[in-house]
GUDOFI-680559 format. One record per residue (C-alpha): residue number from 1; residue in three letters; y, x, z. Coordinates in nm, 4 decimals, m for minus. Each point is the difference from the previous one (the first is absolute). Example, Ala and Ser with C-alpha at 12.3 -4.5 7.8 and 13.67 -1.06 7.14 Angstrom:
(1, ALA, (m0.4500, 1.2300, 0.7800))
(2, SER, (0.3440, 0.1370, m0.0660))
END
This chain:
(1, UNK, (18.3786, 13.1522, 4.9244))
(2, UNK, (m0.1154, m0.0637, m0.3749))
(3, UNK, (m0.2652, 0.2452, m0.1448))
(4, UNK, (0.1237, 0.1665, m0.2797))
(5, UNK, (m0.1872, m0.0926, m0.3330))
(6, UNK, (m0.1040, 0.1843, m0.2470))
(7, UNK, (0.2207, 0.0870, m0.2833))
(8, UNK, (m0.2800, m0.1012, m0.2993))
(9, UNK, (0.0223, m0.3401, 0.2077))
(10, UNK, (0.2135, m0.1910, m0.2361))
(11, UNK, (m0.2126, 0.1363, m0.2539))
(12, UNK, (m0.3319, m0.1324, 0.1075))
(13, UNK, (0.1633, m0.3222, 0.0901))
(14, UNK, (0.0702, m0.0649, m0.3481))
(15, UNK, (m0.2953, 0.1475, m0.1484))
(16, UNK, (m0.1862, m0.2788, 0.1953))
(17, UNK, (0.2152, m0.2820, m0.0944))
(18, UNK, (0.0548, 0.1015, m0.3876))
(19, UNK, (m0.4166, m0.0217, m0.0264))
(20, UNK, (m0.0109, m0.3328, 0.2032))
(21, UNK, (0.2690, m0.1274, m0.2307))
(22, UNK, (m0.1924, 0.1395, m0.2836))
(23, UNK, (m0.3012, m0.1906, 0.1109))
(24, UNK, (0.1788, m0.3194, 0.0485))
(25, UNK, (0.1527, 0.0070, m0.3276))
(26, UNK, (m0.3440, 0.0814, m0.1643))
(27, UNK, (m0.1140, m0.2797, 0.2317))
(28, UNK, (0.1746, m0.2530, m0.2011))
(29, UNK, (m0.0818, 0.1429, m0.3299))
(30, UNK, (m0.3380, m0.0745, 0.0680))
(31, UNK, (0.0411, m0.3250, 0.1584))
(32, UNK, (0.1208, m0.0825, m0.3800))
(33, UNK, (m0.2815, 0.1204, m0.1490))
(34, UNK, (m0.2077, m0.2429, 0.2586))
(35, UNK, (m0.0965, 0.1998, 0.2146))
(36, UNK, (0.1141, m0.0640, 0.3632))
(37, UNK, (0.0218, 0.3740, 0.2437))
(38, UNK, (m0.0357, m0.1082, 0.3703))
(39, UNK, (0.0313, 0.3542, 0.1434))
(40, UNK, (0.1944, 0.2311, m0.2107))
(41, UNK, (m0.2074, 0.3398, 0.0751))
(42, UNK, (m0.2132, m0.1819, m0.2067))
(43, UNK, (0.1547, 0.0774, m0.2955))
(44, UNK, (m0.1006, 0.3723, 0.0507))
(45, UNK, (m0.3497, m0.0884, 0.0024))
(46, UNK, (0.0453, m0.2448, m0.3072))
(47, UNK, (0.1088, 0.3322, m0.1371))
(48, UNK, (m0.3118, 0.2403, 0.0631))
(49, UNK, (m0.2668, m0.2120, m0.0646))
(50, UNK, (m0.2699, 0.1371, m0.1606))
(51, UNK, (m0.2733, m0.2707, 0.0164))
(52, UNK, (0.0659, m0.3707, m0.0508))
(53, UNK, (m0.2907, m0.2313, 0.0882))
(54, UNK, (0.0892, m0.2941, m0.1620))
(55, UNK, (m0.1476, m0.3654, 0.0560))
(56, UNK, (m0.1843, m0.1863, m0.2941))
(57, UNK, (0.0589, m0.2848, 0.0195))
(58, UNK, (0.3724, m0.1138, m0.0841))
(59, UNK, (0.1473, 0.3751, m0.0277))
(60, UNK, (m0.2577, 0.1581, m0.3129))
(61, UNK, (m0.0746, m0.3284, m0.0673))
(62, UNK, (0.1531, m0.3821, m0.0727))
(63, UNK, (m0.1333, m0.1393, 0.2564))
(64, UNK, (m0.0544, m0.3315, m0.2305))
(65, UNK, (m0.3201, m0.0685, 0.0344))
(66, UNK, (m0.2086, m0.1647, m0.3133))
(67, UNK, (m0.3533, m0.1821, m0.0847))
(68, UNK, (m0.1470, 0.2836, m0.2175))
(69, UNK, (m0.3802, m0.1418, m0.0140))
(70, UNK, (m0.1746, m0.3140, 0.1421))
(71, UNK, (m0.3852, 0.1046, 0.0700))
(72, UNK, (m0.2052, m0.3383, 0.1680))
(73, UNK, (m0.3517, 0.0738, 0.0947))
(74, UNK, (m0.2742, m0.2469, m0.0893))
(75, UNK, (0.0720, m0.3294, 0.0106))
(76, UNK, (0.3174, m0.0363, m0.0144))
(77, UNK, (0.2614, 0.0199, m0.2917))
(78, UNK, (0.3617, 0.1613, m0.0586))
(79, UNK, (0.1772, m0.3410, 0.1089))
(80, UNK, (m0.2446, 0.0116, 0.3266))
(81, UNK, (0.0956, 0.3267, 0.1231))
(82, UNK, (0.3741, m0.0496, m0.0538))
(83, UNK, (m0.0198, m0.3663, 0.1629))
(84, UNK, (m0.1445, 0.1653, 0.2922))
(85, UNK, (0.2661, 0.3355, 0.0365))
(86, UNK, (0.2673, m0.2977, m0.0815))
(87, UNK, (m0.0889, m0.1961, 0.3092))
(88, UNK, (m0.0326, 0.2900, 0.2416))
(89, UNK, (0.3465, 0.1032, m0.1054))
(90, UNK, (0.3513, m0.1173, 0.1346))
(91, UNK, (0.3006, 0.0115, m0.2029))
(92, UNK, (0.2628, m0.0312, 0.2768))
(93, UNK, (m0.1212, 0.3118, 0.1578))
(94, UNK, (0.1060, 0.2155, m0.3332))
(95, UNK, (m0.3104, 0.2156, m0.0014))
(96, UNK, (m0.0124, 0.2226, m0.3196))
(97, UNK, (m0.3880, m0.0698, m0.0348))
(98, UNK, (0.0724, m0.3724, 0.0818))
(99, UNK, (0.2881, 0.0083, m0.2313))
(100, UNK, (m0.2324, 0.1426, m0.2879))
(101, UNK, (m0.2591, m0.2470, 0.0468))
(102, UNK, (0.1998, m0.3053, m0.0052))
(103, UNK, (0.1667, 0.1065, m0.3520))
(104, UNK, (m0.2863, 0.0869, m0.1490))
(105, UNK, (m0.1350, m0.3033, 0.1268))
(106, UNK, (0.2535, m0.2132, m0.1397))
(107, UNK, (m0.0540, 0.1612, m0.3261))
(108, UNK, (m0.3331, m0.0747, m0.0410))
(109, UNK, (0.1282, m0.3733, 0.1465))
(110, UNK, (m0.2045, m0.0287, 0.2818))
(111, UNK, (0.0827, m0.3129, 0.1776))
(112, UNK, (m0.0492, m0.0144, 0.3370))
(113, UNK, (0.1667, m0.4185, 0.0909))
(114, UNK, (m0.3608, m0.0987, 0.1207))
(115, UNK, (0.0130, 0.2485, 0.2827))
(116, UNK, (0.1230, m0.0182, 0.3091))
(117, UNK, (0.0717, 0.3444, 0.2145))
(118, UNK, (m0.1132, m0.0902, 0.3902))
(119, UNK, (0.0052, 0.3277, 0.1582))
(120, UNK, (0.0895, 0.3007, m0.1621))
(121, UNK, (m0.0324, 0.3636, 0.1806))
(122, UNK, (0.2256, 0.2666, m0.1461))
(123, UNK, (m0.1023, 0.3835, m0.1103))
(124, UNK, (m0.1519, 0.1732, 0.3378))
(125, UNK, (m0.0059, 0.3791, m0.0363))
(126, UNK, (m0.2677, m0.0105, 0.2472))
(127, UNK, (m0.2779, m0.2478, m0.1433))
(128, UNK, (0.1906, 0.0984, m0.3774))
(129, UNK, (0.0097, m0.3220, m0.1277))
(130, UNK, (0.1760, m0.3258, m0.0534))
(131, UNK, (m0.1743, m0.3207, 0.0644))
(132, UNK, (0.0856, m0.3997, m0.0697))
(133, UNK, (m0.1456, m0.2890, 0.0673))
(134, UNK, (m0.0027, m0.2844, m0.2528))
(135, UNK, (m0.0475, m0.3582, m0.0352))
(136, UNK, (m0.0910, m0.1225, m0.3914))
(137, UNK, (m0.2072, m0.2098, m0.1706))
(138, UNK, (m0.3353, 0.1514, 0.0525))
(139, UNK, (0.0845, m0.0245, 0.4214))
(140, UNK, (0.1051, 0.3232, 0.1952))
(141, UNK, (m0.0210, 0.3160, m0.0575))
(142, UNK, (0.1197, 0.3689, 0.0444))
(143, UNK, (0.1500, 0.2796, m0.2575))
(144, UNK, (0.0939, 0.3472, 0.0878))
(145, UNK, (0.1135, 0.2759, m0.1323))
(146, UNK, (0.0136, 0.3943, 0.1149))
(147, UNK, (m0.1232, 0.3278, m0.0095))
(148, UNK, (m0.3603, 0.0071, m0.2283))
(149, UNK, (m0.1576, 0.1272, 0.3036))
(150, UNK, (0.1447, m0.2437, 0.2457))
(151, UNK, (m0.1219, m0.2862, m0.2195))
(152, UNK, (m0.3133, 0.1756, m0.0524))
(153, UNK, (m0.0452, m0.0225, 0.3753))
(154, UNK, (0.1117, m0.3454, 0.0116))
(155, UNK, (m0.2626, m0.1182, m0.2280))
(156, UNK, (m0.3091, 0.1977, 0.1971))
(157, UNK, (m0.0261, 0.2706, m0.2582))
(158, UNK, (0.0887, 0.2774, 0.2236))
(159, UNK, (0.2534, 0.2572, m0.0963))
(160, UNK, (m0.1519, 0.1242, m0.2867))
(161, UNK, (m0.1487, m0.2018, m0.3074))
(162, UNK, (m0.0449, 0.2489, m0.3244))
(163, UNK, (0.1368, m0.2958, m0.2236))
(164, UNK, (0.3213, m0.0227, 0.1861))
(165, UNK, (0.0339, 0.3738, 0.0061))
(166, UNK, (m0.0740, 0.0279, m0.3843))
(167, UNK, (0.2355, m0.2421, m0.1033))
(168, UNK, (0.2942, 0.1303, 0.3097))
(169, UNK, (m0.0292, 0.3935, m0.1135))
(170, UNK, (0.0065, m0.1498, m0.3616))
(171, UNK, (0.3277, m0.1659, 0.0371))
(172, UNK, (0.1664, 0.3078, 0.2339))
(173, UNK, (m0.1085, 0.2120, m0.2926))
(174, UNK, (0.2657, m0.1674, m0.1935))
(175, UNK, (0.2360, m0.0385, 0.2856))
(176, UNK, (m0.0598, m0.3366, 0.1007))
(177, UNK, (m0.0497, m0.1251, 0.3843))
(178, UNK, (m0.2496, m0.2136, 0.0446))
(179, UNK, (0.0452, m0.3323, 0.1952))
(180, UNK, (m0.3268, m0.1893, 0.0710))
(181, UNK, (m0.0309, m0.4033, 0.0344))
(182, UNK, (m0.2373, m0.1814, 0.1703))
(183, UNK, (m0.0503, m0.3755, 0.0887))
(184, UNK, (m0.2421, m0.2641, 0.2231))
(185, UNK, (m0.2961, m0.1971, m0.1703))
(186, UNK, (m0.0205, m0.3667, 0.0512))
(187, UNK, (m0.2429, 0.1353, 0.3203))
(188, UNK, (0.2846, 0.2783, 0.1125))
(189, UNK, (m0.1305, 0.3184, m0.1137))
(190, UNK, (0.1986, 0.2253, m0.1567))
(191, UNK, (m0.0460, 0.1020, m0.3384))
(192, UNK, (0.1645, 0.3061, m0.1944))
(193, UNK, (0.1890, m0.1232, m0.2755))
(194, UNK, (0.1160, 0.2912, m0.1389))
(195, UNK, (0.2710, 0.2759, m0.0172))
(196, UNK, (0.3689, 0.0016, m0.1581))
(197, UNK, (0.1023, 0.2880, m0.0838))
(198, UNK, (0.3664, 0.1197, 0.0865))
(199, UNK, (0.2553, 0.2249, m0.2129))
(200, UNK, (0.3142, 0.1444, 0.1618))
(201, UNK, (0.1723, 0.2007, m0.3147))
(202, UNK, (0.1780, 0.2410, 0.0943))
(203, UNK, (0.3859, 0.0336, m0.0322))
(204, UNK, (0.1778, 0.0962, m0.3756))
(205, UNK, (0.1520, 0.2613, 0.1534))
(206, UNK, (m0.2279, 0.1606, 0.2554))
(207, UNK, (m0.2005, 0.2768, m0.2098))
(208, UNK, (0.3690, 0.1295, m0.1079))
(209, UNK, (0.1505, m0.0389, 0.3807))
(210, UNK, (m0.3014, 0.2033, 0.0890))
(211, UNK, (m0.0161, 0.2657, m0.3299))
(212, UNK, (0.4059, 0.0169, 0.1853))
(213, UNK, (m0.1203, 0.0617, 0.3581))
(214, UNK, (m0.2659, 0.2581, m0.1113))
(215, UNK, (0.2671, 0.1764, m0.1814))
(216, UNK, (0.1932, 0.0382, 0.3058))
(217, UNK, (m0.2454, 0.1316, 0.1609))
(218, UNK, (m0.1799, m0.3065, 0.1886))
(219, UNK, (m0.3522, m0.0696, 0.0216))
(220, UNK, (m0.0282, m0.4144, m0.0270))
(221, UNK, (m0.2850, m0.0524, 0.1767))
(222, UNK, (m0.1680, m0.3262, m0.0084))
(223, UNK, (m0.1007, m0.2154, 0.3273))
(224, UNK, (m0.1953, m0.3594, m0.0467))
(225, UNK, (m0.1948, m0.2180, 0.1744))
(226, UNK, (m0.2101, m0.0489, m0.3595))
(227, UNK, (m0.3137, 0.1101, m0.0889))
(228, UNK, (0.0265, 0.3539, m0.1430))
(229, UNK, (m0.1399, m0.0873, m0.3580))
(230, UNK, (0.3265, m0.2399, 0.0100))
(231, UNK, (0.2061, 0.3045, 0.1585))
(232, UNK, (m0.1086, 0.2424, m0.3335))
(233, UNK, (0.0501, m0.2577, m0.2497))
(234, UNK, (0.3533, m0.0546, 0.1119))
(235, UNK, (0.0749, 0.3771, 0.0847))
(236, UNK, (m0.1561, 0.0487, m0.3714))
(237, UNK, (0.2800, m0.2715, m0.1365))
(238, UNK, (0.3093, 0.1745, 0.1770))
(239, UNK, (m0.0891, 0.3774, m0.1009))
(240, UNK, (m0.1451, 0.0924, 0.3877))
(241, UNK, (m0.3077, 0.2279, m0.0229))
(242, UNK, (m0.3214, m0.2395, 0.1325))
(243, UNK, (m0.0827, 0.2143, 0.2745))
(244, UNK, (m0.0212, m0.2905, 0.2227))
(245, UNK, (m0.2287, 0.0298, 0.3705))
(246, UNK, (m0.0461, m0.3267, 0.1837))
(247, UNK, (0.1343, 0.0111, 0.4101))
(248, UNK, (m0.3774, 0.0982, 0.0818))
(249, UNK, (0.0551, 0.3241, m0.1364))
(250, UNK, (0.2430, 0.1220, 0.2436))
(251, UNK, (m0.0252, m0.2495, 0.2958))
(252, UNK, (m0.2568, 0.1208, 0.2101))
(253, UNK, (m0.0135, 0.3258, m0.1121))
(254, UNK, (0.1351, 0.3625, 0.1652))
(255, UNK, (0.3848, 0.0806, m0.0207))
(256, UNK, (m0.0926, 0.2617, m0.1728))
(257, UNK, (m0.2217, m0.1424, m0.2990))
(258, UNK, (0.2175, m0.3308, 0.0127))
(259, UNK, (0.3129, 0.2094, m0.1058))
(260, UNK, (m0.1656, 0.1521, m0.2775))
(261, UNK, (m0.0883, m0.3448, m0.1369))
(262, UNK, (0.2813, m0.1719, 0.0544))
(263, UNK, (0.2485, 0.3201, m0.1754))
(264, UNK, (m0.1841, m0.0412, m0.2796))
(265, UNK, (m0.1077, m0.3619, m0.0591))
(266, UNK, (0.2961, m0.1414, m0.2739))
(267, UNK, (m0.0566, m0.3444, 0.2208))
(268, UNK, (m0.1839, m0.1888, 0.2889))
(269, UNK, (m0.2102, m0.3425, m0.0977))
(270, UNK, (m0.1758, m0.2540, 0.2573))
(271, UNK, (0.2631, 0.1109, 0.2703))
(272, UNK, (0.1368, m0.1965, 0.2491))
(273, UNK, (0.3460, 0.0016, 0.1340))
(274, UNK, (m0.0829, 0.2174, 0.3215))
(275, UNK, (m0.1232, 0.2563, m0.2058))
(276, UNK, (0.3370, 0.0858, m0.1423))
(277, UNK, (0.0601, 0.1482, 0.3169))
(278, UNK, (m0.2736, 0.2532, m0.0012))
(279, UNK, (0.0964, 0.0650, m0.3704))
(280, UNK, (0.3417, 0.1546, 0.0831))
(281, UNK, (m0.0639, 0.1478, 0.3290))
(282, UNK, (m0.2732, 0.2346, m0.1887))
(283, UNK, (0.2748, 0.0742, m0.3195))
(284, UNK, (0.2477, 0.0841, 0.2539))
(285, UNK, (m0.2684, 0.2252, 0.1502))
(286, UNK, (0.0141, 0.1637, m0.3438))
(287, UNK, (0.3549, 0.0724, 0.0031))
(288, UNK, (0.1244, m0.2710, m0.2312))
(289, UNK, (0.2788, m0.1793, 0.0442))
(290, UNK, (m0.1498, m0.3968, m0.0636))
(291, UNK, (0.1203, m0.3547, m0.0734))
(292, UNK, (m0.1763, m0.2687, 0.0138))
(293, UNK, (0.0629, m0.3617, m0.0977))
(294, UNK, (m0.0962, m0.3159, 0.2057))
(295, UNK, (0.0776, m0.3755, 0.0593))
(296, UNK, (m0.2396, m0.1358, 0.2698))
(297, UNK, (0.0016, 0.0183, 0.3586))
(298, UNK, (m0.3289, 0.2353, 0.0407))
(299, UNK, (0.2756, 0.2625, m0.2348))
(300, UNK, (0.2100, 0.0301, 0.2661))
(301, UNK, (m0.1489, 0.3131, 0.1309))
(302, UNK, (m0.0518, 0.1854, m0.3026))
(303, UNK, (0.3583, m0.0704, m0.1195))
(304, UNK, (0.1142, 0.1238, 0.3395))
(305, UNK, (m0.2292, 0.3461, m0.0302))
(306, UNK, (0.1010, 0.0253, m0.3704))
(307, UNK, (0.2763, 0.2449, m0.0693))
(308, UNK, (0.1327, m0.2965, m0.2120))
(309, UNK, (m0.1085, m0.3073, 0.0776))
(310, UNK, (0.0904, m0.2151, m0.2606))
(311, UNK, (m0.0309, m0.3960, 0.0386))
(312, UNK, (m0.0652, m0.1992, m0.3040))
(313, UNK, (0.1794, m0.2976, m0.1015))
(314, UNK, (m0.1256, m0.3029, 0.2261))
(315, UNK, (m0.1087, 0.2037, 0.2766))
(316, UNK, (m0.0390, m0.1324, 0.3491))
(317, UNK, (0.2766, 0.0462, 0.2349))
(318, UNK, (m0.2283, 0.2628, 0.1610))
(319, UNK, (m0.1032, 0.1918, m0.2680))
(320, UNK, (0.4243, m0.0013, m0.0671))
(321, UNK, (0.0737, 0.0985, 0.3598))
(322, UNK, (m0.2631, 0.3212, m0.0313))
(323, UNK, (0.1189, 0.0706, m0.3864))
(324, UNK, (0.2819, 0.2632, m0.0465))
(325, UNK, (0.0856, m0.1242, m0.3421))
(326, UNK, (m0.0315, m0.3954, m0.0850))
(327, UNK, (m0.0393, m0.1214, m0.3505))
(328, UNK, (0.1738, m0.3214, m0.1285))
(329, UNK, (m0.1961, 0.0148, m0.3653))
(330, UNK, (m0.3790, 0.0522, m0.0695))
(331, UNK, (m0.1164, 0.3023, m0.2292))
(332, UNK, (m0.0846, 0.3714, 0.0737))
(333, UNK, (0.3327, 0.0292, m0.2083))
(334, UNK, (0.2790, m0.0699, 0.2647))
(335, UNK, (m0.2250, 0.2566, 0.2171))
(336, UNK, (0.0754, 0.2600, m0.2796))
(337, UNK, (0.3196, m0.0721, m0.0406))
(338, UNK, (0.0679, m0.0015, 0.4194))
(339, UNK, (m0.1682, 0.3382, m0.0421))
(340, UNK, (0.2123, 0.1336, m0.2706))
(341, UNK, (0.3356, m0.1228, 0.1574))
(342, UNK, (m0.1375, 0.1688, 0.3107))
(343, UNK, (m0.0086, 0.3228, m0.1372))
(344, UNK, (0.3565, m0.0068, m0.1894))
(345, UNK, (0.1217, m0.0847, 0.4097))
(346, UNK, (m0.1662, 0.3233, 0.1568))
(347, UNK, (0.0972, 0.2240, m0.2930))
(348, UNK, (0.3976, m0.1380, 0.0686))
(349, UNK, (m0.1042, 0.0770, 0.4140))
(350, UNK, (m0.1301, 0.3471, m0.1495))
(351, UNK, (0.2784, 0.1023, m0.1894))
(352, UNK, (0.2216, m0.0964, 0.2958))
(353, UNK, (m0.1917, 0.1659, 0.2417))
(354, UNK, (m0.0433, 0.3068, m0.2184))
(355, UNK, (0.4125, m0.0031, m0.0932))
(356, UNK, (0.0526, m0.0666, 0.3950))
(357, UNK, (m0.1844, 0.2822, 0.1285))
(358, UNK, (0.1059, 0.2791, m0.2671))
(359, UNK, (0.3763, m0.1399, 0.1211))
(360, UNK, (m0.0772, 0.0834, 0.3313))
(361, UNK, (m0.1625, 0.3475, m0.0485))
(362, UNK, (0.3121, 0.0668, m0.2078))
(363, UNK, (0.2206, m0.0675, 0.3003))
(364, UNK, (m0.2121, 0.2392, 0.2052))
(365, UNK, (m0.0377, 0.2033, m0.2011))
(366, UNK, (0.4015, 0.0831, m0.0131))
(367, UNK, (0.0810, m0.1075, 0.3468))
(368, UNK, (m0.3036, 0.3489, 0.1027))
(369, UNK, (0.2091, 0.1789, m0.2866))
(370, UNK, (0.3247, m0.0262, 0.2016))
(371, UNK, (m0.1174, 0.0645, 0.3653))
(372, UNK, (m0.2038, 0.3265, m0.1669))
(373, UNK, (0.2670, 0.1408, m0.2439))
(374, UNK, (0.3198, m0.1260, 0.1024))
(375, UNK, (m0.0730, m0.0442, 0.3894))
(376, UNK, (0.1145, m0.3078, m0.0454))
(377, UNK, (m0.1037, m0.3581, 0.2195))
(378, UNK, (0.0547, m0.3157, m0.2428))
(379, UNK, (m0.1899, m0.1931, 0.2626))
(380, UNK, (0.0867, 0.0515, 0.3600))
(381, UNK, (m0.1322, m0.1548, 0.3639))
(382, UNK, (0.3496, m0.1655, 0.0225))
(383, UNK, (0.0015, m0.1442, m0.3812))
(384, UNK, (m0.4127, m0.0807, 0.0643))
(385, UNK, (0.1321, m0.1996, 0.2889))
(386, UNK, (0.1999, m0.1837, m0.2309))
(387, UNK, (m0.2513, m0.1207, m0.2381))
END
C-alpha cells in the first residue's frame, strides 16, 4: 500500500526545482561573464561574501612584469649585469621575469652569439634561484639569478649583507622586486653582480573594481608572496589602506591573537601558498563568509575551505577541481562582476521563496478558515490519498 503524501508535497517539489532552475540559469549568466560555477550552491556564497582576499599578482595587478632599475655592484657595469640575468634565463619556458629580462636586454642590444648555453637549471623554489652554465670566449663559467638572499648565500655572504638590504628595501619602497645576479670568476667563485629591480603595475581598472567591491560591502584583502614594503606600495596605488602584516604575524601565534590580526590586516605579504589555508579557516572563525582566489596546486586546500573558492585564470587542474567558481579572464574585475551577478540570482531565489511561502500560508490560512467557520473539509484522507 502507498503512503499517503503530504498535500504541500507538490509544493515543495517545485519550490526545489524553480531555485535549481534559477541557479542553472544564473549559472550560465555567469559563465558569460567568464566566470565558470562548478557547484551551483556556490552561487549563494558568491552572494554573501563579505571578505575577498584577492591574489597580487595577475588579479590587482598586470602581471607584466618590467626592468624598472639595473643596480651592478663594483666591478661590473649595466651591460654586465644584464649579460649575466640574460644567460641564466630561458625564453621557451615563458617566465615573466625571464620574459622581462630578455626585452630589456634586447633593448639595450646585448648580444649574446659568442655564448653557448651547456647546462641550464630552471627556477627551484627550494634553493630560489635559477642557474646556467656557459661556454664563451673567456672559457666557462656560471650566471644565476634569484632571490637577493639566495644569491647572497650563493656567493658566501650569508643571508644578510647591509648593502644588499639597503639597496632591496630601497627598491620595495617604490614597489619594485628585487632579482639578484651573480656569476663565476675565471677561478669559479661567485661574485654578486648586482640586483634588477622588478615592476608589476597594477591593472587600469583595479582601484575602481575595488572602490566597486568596497561599496558593496566587501573587504578586498590583499594576499602576496612579496615583501610587505612591495605589498603597501601597491595597496597604496589601488586605494587599499596599507595595513599590511607579513605571514609571521599570525602563523605561529594563538587562535585567539592570530584572528585579531588577520580581521584587521587590509593584506598578507611574504606568505606562502599553505598559509592561505590558515587565513580563511581563522575569518570563518570570525563569522565571515570568505573567498579566496588561487591558481597553484599548494591553493587547493584553501579554495576548498573558502566559502568561495575562486580559481584564477591559468590555474592548475587542481586548484580548478577544489575552486567553486573558475575564471576564464585575469583581473579582480570579473570577481566583482561574478559577485554582483550573484547577488541579482539570490534576490530572484528570495523573491520566489518569499512569494512561495506567503502563497502557501494564504492557502492555510483559508483551508483552517473553512474547517473552523464553515465545518467544512477541503482536504480529506481520501482526496490526501490522491495527491
Amino acid at each position: 500500500r502507498r503512503r499517503p503524501r503530504s498535500t504541500l508535497f507538490p509544493y515543495t517539489t517545485l519550490f526545489r526545482s524553480v531555485l535549481s532552475v534559477t541557479m542553472a540559469v544564473g549559472a550560465v549568466i555567469l559563465s558569460r561573464k567568464e566566470a565558470i560555477v562548478s557547484r551551483l550552491v556556490a552561487i549563494e556564497e558568491m552572494a554573501g561574501i563579505d571578505i575577498l582576499c584577492s591574489d597580487k599578482t595577475g588579479t590587482i595587478t598586470q602581471n607584466a612584469i618590467k626592468v624598472a632599475e639595473l643596480v651592478p655592484f663594483e666591478g661590473f657595469e649595466e651591460k654586465d649585469l644584464l649579460l649575466s640575468g640574460l644567460l641564466s634565463s630561458r625564453e621557451e619556458d615563458q617566465d615573466p621575469i625571464d620574459v622581462a629580462i630578455i626585452e630589456k636586454s634586447r633593448e639595450e642590444e646585448i648580444d649574446v652569439s659568442g655564448y653557448n648555453l651547456t647546462k641550464f637549471e630552471p627556477f627551484d623554489p627550494v634553493s630560489k634561484r635559477a642557474e646556467a652554465e656557459v661556454e664563451g670566449s673567456e672559457g666557462r663559467f656560471k650566471a644565476a639569478k634569484g632571490a637577493p638572499q639566495a644569491i647572497l648565500s650563493l656567493v658566501g655572504g650569508g643571508s644578510e649583507d647591509p648593502k644588499v638590504d639597503e639597496k632591496v628595501n630601497a627598491f620595495a619602497a617604490k614597489g619594485y622586486r628585487a632579482l639578484g645576479v651573480a656569476r663565476t670568476d675565471p677561478a669559479g667563485a661567485w661574485r654578486y653582480v648586482g640586483l634588477i629591480a622588478l615592476y608589476d603595475p597594477p591593472r587600469e581598472d583595479s582601484a575602481e573594481t575595488i572602490k566597486t567591491a568596497q561599496s558593496m560591502g566587501v573587504e578586498v584583502k590583499m594576499v602576496t608572496g612579496d615583501h610587505v614594503a612591495i605589498a603597501r606600495e601597491i595597496a597604496n596605488m589601488v586605494g587599499l589602506r596599507t595595513e599590511i602584516c607579513p605571514a609571521s604575524a599570525f602563523i605561529d601565534k594563538p587562535d585567539e591573537e592570530a584572528e585579531q590580526v588577520i580581521e584587521n590586516a587590509d593584506g598578507f605579504a611574504q606568505v606562502f601558498p599553505e598559509h592561505k589555508f590558515r587565513i580563511v579557516e581563522l575569518l570563518q572563525s570570525k563569522g565571515h563568509i570568505v573567498g579566496m582566489t588561487g591558481d597553484g596546486v599548494n591553493d587547493a586546500p584553501a579554495l576548498k575551505k573558502a566559502d568561495a573558492g575562486i580559481a584564477v585564470s591559468g590555474a592548475t587542474d587542481a586548484a580548478k577541481s577544489a575552486a567553486a567558481i573558475v575564471l576564464t579572464e585575469p583581473g579582480l574585475s570579473v570577481i566583482i562582476d561574478a559577485i554582483k551577478e550573484s547577488r541579482r540570482i539570490f534576490r530572484r531565489m528570495n523573491s520566489y521563496a518569499i512569494y512561495r511561502i506567503s502563497e502557501t500560508i494564504r492557502v492555510l490560512f483559508f483551508i483552517t478558515l473553512s474547517i473552523v467557520i464553515f465545518s467544512f473539509y477541503p482536504v480529506t484522507e481520501i482526496g490526501r490519498a490522491h495527491v
